[in-house]
N, C-alpha and C positions, 0 to 999 in steps of 0.2 A: 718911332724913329729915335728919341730923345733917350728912349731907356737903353736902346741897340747901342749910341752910341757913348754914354754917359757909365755903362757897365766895363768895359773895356779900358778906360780913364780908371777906373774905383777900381780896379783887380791890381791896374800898373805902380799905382799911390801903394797900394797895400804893402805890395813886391818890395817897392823901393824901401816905404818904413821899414819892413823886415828886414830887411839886407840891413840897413844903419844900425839898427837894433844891436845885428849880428857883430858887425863891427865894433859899438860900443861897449859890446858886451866881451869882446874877447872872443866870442863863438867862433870856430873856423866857419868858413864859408866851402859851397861844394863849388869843384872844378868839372864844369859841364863836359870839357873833354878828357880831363882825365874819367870822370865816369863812363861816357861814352864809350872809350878805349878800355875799361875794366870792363862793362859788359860784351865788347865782342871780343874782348880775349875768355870770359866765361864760355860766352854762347859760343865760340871756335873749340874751346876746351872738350865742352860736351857733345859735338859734333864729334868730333876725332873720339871721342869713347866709345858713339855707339857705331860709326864705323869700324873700331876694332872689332867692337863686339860685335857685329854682326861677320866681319872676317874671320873670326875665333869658329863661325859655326862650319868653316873649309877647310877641307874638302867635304863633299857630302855625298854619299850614293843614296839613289832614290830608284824604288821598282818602277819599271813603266812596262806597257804590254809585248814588248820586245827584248824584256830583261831586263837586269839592272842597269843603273849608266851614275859612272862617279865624274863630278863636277869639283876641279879642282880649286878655285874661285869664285867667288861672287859674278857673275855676269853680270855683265854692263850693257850689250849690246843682245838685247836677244829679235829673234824675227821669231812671229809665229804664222802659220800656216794652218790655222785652226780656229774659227770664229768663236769658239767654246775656249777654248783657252786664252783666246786673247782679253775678253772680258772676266774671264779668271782674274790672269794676271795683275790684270787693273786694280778687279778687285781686293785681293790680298795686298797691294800696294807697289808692286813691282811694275808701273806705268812707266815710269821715266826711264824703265831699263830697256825697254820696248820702243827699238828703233824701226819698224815697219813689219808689217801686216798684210795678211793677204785680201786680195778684192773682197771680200766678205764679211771680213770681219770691222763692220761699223759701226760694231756698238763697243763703247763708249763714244761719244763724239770726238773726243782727243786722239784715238789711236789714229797714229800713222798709214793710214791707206796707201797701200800699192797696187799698182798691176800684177803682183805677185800671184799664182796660183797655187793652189792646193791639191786639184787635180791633176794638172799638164803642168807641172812643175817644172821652170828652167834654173839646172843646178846653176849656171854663170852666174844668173841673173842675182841668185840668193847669196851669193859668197861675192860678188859684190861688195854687198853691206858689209862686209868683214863683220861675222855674228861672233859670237864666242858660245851662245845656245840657240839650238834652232827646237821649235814647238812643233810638231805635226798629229794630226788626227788619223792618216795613214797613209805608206810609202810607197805610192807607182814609180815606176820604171826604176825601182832601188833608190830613193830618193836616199834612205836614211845612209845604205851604202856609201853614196857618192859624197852625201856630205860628211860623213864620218870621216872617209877616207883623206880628206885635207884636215882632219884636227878638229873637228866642231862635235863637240856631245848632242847627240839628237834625243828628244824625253818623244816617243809615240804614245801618245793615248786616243784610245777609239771612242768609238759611243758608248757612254755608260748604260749597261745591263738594268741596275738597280738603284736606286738612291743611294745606296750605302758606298757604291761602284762612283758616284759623281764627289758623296763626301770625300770618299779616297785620294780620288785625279786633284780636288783642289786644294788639299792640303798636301802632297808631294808637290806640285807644282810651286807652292808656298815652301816649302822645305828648300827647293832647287834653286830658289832665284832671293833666298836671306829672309822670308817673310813667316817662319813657320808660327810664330807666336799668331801674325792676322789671319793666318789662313786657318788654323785652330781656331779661333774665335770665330769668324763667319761660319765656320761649320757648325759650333755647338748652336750660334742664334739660326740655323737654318733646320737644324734640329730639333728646339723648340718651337718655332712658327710649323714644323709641318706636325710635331704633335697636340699643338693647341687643334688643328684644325681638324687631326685625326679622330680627335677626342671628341669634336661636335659634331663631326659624320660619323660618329657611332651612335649617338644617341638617335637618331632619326630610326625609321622602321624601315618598311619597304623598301627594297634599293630601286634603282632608276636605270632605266637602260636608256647606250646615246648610240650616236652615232656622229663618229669623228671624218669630216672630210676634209682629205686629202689634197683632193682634186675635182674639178668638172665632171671627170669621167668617173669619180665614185669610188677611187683607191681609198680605204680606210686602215684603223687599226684594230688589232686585239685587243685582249687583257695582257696576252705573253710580253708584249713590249713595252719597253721604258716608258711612254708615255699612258699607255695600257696600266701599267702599275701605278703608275700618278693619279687618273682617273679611280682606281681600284679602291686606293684610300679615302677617298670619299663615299666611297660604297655605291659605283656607278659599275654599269655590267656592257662590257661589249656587244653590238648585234652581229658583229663580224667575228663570235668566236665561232659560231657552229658554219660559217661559208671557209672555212681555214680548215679544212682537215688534215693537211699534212703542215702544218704549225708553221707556216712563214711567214704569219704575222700583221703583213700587209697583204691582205686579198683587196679584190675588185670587185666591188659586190652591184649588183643587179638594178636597175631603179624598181623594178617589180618586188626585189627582196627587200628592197628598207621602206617602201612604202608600205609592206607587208607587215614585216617584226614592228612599223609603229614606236619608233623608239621615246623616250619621254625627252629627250635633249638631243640637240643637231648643234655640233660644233664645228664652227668653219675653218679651219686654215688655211683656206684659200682666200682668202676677205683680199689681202693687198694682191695679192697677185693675179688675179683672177677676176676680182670685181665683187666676187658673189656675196650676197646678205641676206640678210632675214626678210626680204623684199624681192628678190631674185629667187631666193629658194621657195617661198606663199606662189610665185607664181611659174611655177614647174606642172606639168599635168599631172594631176591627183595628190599632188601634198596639200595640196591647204585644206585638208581634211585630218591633217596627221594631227597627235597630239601636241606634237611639239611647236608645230606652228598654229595654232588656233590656239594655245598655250602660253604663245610667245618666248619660247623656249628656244629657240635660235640664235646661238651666242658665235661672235664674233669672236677669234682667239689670236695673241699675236702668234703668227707661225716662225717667229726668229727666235719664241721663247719656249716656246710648247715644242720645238726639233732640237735646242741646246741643253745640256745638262748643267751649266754652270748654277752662278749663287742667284741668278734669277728667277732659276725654274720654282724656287717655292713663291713669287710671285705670282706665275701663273696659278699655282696650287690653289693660294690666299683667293686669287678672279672667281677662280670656278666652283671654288666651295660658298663664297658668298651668293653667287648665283643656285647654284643647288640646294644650300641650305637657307636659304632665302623661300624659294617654292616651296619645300618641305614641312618650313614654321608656316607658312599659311595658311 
């Protein structure tokens, strides 16, 4: 207690000799608010620069799946109707431009949740907000039409095909709302994180086959789908490519057919929605015989990461290659 308070005495003593020192010596002394007021006429200075600067980059056109769309300003007020782009958004930095969101999109914990939909879109409802950019993933009943039509630039982008297809959307997305510098950066570090990981699922031998579910009722995927090509990179093999002969990607496959092909890994997407686990699935009739469960190869996967294309999905990537290549070193 003695030092606590006998330290705070010795700093004050210190202070005051200086200051006299200063004084006796002719030294000017500083004026705490004139300094205070030089630094936020600085820090206001440099605010207003890189606001210019980032207005210097307006107008800007940017392709979206609907054709081009030129944005004559920075947007201030954007709604998106897209859970993949809203976490874009965020993450290239354009969060505070981001005045509401649709029922879905709740990741990041800060966006703005609404009753807004994505699907049954009410145009009133969205112009409301008075947007100046509206986001959508895609337009029923003419959505982009109707909001076009009052003066709002609509950016559509769909589910990205490819990785290269998700690099793309989140750096135009970053171009459209003043962010292109962060949204090039997250791409190049999501570039590297997926080919550190590419590079250590290549060295493994044998590939692994899984089987990714859906659902209860056993909807799965391919290789041909996005999330299909995520898996692929790790050198994992569809058991739903040969029950797909006319290539739609999501078939429904059999509980007789996957207990059959014996896949080496059971990934679940249903975990939150559904309940199911590697404890639900061991007690199904006849799996607990498969490899993957006597294996313990039954992996949990977020289904809000593993169905969005944004800067997460190499997160997911990173989950399931430590799990695969985890087995594979053993």
């Amino acid at each position: 207690m003695r030092i606590r308070n006998v330290a705070p005495i010795a700093v004050a003593m210190l202070l005051l000799a200086t200051a006299c020192a200063q004084v006796a010596s002719g030294t000017a002394t500083t004026n705490p608010v004139a300094t205070t007021a030089a630094t936020r006429a600085t820090t206001t200075t440099a605010a207003a620069s890189t606001t210019t600067k980032v207005e210097s980059l307006f107008p800007v056109t940017v392709e979206t799946d609907s054709g081009p769309v030129t944005i004559e300003a920075m947007p201030q007020r954007i709604v998106s109707l897209s859970p993949t782009a809203t976490e874009t958004l965020f993450a290239v930095g354009a969060g505070d431009q981001v005045i509401a969101v649709d029922e879905y999109s709740y990741y990041p914990e800060e966006a703005p949740v609404t009753d807004l939909s994505g699907f049954s879109p009410n145009v009133e409802a969205i112009i409301s907000y008075a947007p100046d950019l509206l986001v959508i993933s895609g337009s029923p009943d003419d959505l982009q039409a109707a909001i076009e039509a009052v003066g709002v630039p609509v950016l559509l982008y769909g589910s990205a095909a490819t990785l290269d297809d998700a690099y793309a959307q989140i750096e135009k997305l970053g171009t459209a709302t003043g962010h292109p510098d962060e949204s090039a950066s997250i791409v190049a570090d999501m570039k590297t994180r997926v080919a550190a990981v590419a590079a250590a699922a290549s060295a493994t031998e044998n590939p692994f086959t899984y089987y990714h579910e859906l659902d209860p009722t056993y909807y799965s995927v391919t290789s041909s789908t996005f999330i299909g090509q995520i898996y692929g990179l790790l050198g994992l093999e569809s058991i739903a490519d040969a029950a797909d002969p006319d290539g739609y990607g999501f078939p429904q496959l059999s509980e007789e057919y996957i207990i059959g092909t014996n896949p080496d890994f059971v990934f679940l997407a249903d975990a939150r929605c559904c309940g199911e686990s590697s404890d639900s699935v061991g007690a199904r009739p006849g799996w607990d015989n498969m490899d993957a469960v006597l294996g313990g190869r039954v992996i949990e996967v977020d289904a809000d990461i593993a169905s969005r294309w944004g800067p997460r999905i190499v997160d997911f990537i990173e989950a399931v290659a430590e799990a695969v290549l985890t087995d594979a070193n053993a």
